[in-house]
Structures are given as structure tokens and as C-alpha cells.
VEXKE-267542 format. One record per residue (C-alpha): residue number from 1; residue in one letter; x, y, z. Coordinates in Angstrom, 2 decimals, padded with zeros to 5 digits. Layout:
# VEXKE-267542
  nr rest       u       v       w
 NUM    a       X       Y       Z
...
END
This chain:
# VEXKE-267542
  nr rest       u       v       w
   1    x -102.54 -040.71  009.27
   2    x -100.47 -042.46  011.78
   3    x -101.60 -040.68  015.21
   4    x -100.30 -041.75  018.86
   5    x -102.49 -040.88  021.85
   6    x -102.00 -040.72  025.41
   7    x -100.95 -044.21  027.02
   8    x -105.08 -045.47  026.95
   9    x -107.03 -043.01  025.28
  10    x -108.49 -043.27  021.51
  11    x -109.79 -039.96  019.77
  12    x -113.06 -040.73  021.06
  13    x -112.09 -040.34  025.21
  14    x -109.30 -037.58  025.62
  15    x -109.96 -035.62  029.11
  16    x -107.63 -032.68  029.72
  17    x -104.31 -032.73  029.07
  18    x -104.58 -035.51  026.86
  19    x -102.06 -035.52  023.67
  20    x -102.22 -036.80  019.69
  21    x -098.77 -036.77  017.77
  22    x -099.39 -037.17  014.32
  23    x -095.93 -038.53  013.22
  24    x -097.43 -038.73  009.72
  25    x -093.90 -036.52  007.87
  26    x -095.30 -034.35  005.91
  27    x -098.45 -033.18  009.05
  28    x -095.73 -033.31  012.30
  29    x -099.06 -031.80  014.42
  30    x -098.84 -031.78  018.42
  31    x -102.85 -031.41  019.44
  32    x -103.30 -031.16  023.14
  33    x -107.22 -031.52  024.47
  34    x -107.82 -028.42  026.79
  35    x -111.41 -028.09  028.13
  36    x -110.93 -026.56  031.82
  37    x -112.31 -030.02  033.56
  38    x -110.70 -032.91  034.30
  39    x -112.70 -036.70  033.97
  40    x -114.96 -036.31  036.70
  41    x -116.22 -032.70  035.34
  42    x -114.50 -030.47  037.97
  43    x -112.79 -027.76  036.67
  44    x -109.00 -027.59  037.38
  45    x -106.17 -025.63  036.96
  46    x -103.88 -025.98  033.88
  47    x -100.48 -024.73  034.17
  48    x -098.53 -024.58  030.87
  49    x -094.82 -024.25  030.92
  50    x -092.71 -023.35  028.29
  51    x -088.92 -025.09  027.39
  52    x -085.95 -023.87  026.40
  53    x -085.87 -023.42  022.08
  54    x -082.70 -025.78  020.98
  55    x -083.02 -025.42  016.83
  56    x -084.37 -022.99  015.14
  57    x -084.42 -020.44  017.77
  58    x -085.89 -016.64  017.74
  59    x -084.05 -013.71  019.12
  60    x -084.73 -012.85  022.53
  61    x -087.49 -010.16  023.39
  62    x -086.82 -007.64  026.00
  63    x -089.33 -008.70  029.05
  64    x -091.51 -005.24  029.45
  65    x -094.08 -005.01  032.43
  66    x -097.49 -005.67  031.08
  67    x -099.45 -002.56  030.96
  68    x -102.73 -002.46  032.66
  69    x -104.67 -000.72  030.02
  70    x -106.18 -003.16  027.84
  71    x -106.42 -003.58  024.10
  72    x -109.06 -005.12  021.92
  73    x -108.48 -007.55  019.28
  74    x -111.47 -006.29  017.52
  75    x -110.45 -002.82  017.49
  76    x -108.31 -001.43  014.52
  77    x -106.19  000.80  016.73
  78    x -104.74 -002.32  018.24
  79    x -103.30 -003.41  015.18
  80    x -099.65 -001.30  014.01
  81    x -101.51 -002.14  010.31
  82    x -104.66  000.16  011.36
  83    x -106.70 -003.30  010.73
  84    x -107.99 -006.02  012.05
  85    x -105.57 -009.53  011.41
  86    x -106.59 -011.52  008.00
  87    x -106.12 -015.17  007.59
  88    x -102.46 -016.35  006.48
  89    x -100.95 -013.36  008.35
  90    x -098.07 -013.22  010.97
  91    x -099.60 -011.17  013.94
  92    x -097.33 -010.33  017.13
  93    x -098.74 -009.42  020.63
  94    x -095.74 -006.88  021.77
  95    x -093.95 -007.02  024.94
  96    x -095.84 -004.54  027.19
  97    x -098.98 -004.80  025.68
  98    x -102.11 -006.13  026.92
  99    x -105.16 -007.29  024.31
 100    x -108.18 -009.24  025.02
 101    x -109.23 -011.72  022.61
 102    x -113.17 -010.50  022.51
 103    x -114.24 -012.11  019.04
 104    x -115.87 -015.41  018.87
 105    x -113.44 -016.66  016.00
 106    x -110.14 -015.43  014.73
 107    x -108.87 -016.05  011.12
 108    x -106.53 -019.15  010.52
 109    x -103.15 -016.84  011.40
 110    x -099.91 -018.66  009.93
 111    x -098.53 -017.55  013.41
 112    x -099.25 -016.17  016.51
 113    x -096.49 -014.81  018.57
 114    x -097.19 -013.75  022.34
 115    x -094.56 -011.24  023.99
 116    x -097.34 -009.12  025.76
 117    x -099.96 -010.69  026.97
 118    x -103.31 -012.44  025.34
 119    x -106.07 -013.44  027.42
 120    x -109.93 -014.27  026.51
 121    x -112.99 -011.99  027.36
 122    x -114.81 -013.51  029.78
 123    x -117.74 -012.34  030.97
 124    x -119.72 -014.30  033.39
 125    x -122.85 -013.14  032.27
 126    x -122.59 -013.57  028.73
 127    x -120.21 -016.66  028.46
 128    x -118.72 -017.02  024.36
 129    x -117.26 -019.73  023.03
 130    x -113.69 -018.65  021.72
 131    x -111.94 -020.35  018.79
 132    x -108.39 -019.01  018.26
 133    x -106.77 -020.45  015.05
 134    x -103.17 -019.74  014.25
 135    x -101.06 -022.92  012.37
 136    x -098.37 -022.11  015.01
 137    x -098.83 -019.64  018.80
 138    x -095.50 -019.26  020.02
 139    x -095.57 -017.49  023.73
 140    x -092.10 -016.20  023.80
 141    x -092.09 -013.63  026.23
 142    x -095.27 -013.19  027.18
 143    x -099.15 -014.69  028.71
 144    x -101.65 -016.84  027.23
 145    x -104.55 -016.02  029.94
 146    x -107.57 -018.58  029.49
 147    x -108.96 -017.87  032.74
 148    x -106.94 -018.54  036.61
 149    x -108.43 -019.95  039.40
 150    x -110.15 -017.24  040.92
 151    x -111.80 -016.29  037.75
 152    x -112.40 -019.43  035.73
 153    x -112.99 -019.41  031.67
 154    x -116.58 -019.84  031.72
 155    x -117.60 -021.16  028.13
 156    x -115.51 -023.58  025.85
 157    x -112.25 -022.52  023.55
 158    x -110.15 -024.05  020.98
 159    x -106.21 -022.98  020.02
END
């Protein structure tokens, strides 16, 4: 595997925001480390900003105002199926809609595609670690909430 790192970090000392392109052909992987704090251990604020598509590009979503009722990825009625999302599967979060990721793992999705909004459960009192796996989470037009700044993730996640 032929990996590049940030300009003086190894695998064994990315901090946050940290990057490893594996330009190996067949892998083409973009991994970005994402842990809340920065070197020192303070937690900051990550801001995540998406760019134009120039190949390959989707059709555009109509931008709907997020509702403020709340969905539950564990809960079948969330899911246009009637079930909860199996690994391998394309799973869309729909303009408008709101769903909390409250399970402590998701299934390896073959994509992920945001127009609503996603965010993590997080409750103070009861912080979970959160592993969401998807081979490819596309936030089109849509939120990928992993805390803010008045109301900071509280546990550790991987995406």
C-alpha cells in the first residue's frame, strides 16, 4: 500500500484533521482522523465544507427545511423498507427529514447519502461510542451533526 500522510505525521501520530491518501489504484481511499480534540487535548470545532461535484455528478435535491420531529435509526418506521438498513445496502436520509443515529454500530452500507439531516445521540449522561460504516457518505443536501460547540460529542466515533 502506497499511503501519503499529512506533511509530518506517520500512522502512528495523526491529531485532528490529519489526512492518508492511499494512491494504491485499485484502494483510491481518502481517511481523515476526526476525534473532537486537537494535539494539546482541547476539544475544537470542526467545520466540514463540501465542493462543488465536477465528474460523475448526482441530480440536484430540492433543499426542504429540516423538520423538528426526530427519527430513529433504530426504529423500523424510519426506514421506507419497514426495516432496519442491512450491510451492502444503499440507504438515503431524505431532504426534510431528521434521524438520530442512536445505535452503537451500523452495518458496512455501500453508501450513505445525507439530504435531511443525520446527527449522533448524545447523551451526556450515558456517553456511546458511535461507529458509522458506509464505503462511501455523500452529504448532498443535507447535515452530518457530530456534536456543535455548545453541545459537544461526548464519547468517540468513527465514519
Amino acid at each position: 500500500m502506497n499511503n501519503t500522510y499529512t506533511v509530518g505525521k506517520t500512522a502512528g501520530n495523526l491529531t485532528m484533521g490529519d489526512n492518508i491518501l492511499n494512491n494504491d489504484t485499485a484502494t483510491r481511499e481518502f481517511k481523515m482522523a476526526v476525534n473532537g480534540k486537537d494535539a494539546t487535548g482541547d476539544r475544537k470545532l470542526l467545520n466540514l465544507i463540501g465542493l462543488a461535484c465536477i465528474y460523475n455528478c448526482v441530480p440536484t435535491v430540492e433543499v426542504i427545511p429540516i423538520s423538528d420531529t426526530t427519527k430513529y435509526w433504530s426504529n423500523i418506521t424510519t426506514w421506507p423498507s419497514g426495516k432496519l438498513p442491512v450491510e451492502g445496502e444503499e440507504v438515503e436520509i431524505k431532504a426534510g427529514d431528521w434521524v438520530v443515529l442512536d445505535l452503537v454500530e451500523t452495518p458496512i452500507l455501500k453508501k450513505l447519502w445525507i439530504n435531511g439531516r443525520l446527527s449522533f445521540q448524545n447523551d451526556p449522561n450515558n456517553a456511546k461510542n458511535i461507529n458509522l460504516r458506509a464505503r462511501l457518505i455523500h452529504v448532498q443536501a443535507g447535515e452530518l451533526l457530530i456534536g456543535n460547540s455548545t453541545n459537544p460529542f461526548n464519547a468517540s466515533f468513527t465514519a
